[in-house]
N, C-alpha and C positions, 0 to 999 in steps of 0.2 A: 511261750513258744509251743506251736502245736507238735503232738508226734506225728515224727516221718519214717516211714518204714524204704531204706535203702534196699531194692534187689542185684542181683549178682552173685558170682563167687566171689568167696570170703574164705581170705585166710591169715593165719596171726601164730606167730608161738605163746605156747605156755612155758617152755624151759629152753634153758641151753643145750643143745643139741651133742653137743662134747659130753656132758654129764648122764641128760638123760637122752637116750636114743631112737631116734624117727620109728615108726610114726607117734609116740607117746611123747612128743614135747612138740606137737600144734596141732588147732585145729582146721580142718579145710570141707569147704561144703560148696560142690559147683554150682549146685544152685541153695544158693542162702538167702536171708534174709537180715538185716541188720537194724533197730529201733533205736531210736534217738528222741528224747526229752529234754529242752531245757541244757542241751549243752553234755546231757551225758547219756552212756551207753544204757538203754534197760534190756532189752534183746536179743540174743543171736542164735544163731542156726539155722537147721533146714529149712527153707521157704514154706514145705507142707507143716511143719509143726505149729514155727512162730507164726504166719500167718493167722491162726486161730485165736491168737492171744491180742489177737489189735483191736484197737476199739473204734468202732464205727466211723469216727471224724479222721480217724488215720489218714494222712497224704502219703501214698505209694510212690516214690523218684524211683523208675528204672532201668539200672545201668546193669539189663543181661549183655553176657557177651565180654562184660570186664571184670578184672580182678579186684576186688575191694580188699584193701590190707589198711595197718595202722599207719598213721603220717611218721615218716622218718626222723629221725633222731640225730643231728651231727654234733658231736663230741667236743669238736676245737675248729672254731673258725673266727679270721679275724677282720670284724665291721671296717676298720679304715682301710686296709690292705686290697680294697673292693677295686681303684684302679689301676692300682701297679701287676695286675695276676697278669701269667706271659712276659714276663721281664728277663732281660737274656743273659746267662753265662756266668751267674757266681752262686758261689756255694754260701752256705749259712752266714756267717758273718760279716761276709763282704756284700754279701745280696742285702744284709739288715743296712751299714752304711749306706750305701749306694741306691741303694731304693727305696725301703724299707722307711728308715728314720726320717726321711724328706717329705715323703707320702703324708705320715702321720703327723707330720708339723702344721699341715694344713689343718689338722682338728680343731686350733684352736677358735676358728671362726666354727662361732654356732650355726650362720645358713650353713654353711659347709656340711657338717656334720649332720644339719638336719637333713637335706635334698641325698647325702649319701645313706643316710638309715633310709629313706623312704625305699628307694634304688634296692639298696641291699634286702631290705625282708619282701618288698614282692619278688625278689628273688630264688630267696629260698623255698616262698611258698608258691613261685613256678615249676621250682625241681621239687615238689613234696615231700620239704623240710618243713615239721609244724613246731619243732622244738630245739633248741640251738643253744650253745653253750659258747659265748663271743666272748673275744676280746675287746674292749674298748681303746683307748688313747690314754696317756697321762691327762690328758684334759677332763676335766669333771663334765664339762658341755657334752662331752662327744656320748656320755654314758643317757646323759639326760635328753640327747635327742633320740639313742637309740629305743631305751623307754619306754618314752612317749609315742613312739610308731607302733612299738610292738603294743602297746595297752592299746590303742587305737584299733587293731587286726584282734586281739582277743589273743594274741598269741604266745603260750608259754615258753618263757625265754629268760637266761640264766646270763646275765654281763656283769661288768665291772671295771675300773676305772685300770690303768697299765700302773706298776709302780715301778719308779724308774729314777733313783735318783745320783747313781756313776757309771761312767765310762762309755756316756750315751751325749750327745749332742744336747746343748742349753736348752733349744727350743722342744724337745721330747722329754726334759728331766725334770724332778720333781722340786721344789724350790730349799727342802727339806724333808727328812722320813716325819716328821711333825705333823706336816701339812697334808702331807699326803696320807695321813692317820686321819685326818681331820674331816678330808674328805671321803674318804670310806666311811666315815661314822654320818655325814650327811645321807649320804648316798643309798645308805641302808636302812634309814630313819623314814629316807624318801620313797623309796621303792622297793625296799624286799618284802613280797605277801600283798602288793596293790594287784588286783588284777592277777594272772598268772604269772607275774614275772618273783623273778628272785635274783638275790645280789652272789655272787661270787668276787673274794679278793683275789686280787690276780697279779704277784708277781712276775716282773717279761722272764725273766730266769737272774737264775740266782749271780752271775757278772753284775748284772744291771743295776743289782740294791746291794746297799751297804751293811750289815752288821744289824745295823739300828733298824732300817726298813722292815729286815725279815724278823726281827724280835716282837715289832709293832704290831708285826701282820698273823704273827703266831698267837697271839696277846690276843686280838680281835678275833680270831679262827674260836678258841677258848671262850672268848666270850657270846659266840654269836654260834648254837652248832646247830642252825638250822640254814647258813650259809655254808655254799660249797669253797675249795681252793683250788685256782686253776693256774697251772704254769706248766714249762714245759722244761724237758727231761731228757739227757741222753740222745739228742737228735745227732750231733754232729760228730768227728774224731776231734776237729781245732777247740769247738765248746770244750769238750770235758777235758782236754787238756787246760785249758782257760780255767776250770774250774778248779784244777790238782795245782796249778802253783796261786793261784787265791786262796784255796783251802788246804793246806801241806798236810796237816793233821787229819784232813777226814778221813773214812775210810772209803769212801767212795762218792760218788755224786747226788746219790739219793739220802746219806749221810747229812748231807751239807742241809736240806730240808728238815731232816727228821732234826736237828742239833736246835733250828727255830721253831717246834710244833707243827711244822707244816706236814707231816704224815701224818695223815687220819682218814678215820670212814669218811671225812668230808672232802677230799682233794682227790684232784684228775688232773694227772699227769701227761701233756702231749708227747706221742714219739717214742720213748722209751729204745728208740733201736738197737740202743749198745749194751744193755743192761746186761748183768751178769745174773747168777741163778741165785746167787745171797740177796741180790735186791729184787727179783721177782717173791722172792720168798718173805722177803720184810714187808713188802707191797700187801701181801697177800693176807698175811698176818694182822695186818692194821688195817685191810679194808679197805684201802683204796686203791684206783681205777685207772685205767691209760684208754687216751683216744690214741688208735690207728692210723696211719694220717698215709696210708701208699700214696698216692699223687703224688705228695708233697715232698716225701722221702726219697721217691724217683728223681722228681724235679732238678731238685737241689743237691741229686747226689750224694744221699746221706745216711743211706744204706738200708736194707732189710731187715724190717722188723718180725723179730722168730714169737707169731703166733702158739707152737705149739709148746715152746717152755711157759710161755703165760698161761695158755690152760696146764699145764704141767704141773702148777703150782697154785691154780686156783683163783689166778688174776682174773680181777673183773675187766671186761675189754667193750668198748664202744669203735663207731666208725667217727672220722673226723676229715672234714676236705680242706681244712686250712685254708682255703682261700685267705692271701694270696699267694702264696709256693705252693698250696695245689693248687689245681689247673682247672677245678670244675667242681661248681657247685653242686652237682647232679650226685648223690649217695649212690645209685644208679651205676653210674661210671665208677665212681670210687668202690664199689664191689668187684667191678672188673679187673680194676687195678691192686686190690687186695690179693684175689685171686693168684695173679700173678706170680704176688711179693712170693705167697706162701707157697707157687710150685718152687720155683727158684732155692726157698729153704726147704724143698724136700716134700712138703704137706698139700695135701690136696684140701684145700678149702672147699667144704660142699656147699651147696645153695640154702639146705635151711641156718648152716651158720651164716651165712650172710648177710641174710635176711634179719636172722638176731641180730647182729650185730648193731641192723639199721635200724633198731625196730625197739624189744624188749632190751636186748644188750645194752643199748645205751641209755635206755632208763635206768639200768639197774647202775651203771657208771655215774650216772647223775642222784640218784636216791628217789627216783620218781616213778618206781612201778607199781605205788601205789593210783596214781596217777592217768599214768600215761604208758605206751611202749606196745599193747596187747588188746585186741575189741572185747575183752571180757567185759560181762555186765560190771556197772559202778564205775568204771572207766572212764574218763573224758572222753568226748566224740572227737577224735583227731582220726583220720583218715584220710587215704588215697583211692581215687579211682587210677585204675591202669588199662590205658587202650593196648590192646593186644596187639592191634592192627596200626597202632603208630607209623609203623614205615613200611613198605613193600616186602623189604627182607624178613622181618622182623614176624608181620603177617606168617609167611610164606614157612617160616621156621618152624611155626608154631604149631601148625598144621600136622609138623611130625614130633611132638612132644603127648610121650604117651602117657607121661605121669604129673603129679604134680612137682616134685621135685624138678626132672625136667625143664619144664613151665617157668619153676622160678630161675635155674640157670641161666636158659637162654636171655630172660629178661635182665638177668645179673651181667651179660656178656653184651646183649644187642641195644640195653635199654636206655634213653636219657632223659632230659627235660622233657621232648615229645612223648614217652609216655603217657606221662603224667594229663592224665582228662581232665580230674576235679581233684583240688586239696580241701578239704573240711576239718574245720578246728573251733574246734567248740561245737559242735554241727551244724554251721554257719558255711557254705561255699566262700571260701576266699580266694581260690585261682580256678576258671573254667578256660580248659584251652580253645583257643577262637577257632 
């Protein structure tokens, strides 16, 4: 691959903005310059600096006028849940019956599975999602076609099979916690470290497995700790009450995990909204990370998740659009909706948190910022171009944004899939808006 020198502004955080304080946790350069080798970052900075450093056969691509950031990061979203997003009038549990568990029963045809992974990642990389952290199905198929799509796009992507084997409909359950050990040990054999992808076990929540599943799946977490564990946590009031007469003895809901190994620097917890301040602290303590999910939490009615006791205590926090009980794919929108969540508890969520959030934060929630998250040299080329000029309003806003902070608000409040010009991953264009 030859080098290509990307023009534009450019901008990225170096830290969490809660810890260390604007402007000393990002860099921004209105007019930058950004190099690309082979799929990774060697370059960045001012146009007049870098410029000097490029070698002769350099291809120059110039996108003055747009905002060049790293490609977005969503935390918990789930591949089959692709057609039921928009589904009317129930809250958590009764939305998983009634829509939810029928949806996913169709995984088990492979075309199915495969026309929807195709569907689903140019999706993400039309909202400038380069890096995603999915749900699959109980079905082994549904993981292996999504995969297969993502190795085909180049695109780093973290899935795994649903484990599910009570209190969930025949055609969604798992035939045995055996089996479904069985096939996570395929599945990881198969795909974790091909390509950018990696495997995460993915309990649906702790209702759904039995005793034996989550012991299997703690068993494998131990043996494998270069996979992540994804499940989900404290989203609803009916859940965790589900979960205190299943578990009489825990002490709590994040208990119930930690009892089968599943709290560790390896696990990411969806939602957390109800959490108390002993489990952000236990959280915190062991290393592990909660996706954010506003949409989804508004959606569903399922309450407001309090941002600032997780920095409180030092939780790692990613964005997450859950699709399908969120409502949109776009991180974009789901900053908006953040935003929100956090006046409502009190907290004014600023722009460059948000931006982390979408950005380095959820790397660091996945264990990938060695990786990915920030356009620091050594970096994968995962990037966004962002049109300013996307929409008439949006334009016309921006015009009176005197800062960069600013800059990135408006685009956090006005911004969606039409931003999004170019996605690049690997430093490959794989979405250019028509």
């Amino acid at each position: 691959m030859s080098v290509k020198a990307y023009l534009g502004s450019i901008f990225y955080l170096t830290d969490d903005p809660a810890v260390i304080k604007a402007p000393d946790c990002y860099c921004y350069w209105p007019d930058g310059m950004l190099v690309c080798e082979d799929g990774m970052i060697t370059a960045v900075g001012p146009r007049d600096e870098v410029e000097k450093t490029l070698p002769e056969a350099a291809e120059i691509i110039d996108h003055s006028g747009s905002l060049i950031i790293p490609g977005f990061i969503d935390t918990h979203i789930h591949f089959p849940q692709l057609d039921m997003i928009a589904s009317f009038g129930e809250q958590l549990l009764d939305w998983l019956e009634r829509y939810t568990f029928p949806e996913e029963a169709k995984f088990k045809d492979p075309a199915h599975a495969k026309e929807c992974a195709d569907f689903f990642l140019d999706e993400l990389l039309r909202n400038g999602t380069t890096t995603a952290l999915v749900y699959g199905t109980v079905h082994k198929q549904s993981v292996d076609a999504l995969f297969e799509e993502a190795l085909a796009r180049n695109m780093r992507l973290i899935t795994g099979k649903a484990l599910m084997d009570r209190n969930v409909p025949e055609a969604v359950r798992d035939t045995t916690a055996e089996s479904s050990d069985r096939d996570n040990r395929e599945l990881i054999e198969r795909w974790h470290g091909k390509g950018r992808l990696g495997y995460a076990i993915t309990p649906r929540f702790a209702p759904a497995c039995s005793d034996e599943q989550l012991t299997l799946a703690g068993k494998l977490l131990r043996e494998h700790p270069e996979v992540l564990m994804h499940t989900h946590l404290s989203e609803n009031v009916s859940e965790i009450d589900w979960v205190k007469d299943l578990y009489p003895t825990a002490k709590d809901y994040l208990d119930v995990y930690d009892r089968f190994g599943l709290l560790t620097n390896q696990s990411v917890f969806a939602h957390c909204v109800h959490l108390e301040g002993q489990e952000f602290q236990r959280m915190a303590e062991r290393g592990a990370a909660i996706s954010y999910c506003p949409t989804s939490n508004l959606f569903l009615g399922s309450g407001l998740f309090n941002m600032k006791e997780a920095e409180k205590y030092g939780v790692d926090v990613g964005l997450g659009t859950d699709v399908g009980a969120g409502t949109s794919f776009s991180l974009l929108q789901t900053m908006n909706e953040a935003y929100k969540v956090c006046h409502l508890r009190g907290h004014k969520l600023d722009a460059f948190k948000s931006f982390y959030l979408a950005t380095l934060g959820g790397a660091k929630a996945l264990n990938l910022t060695d990786k990915v998250g920030s356009l620091e040299v050594g970096k994968e080329a995962d990037f966004l171009v962002l049109d300013m000029h996307a929409t008439p309003l949006l334009s016309r806003r921006l015009k009176h944004a005197n800062t960069v902070e600013e800059t990135l608000f408006v685009l956090s409040m006005l911004g969606d899939d039409r931003t999004i010009s170019h996605t690049y991953v690997a430093g490959v264009c794989q979405h250019r808006k028509s």
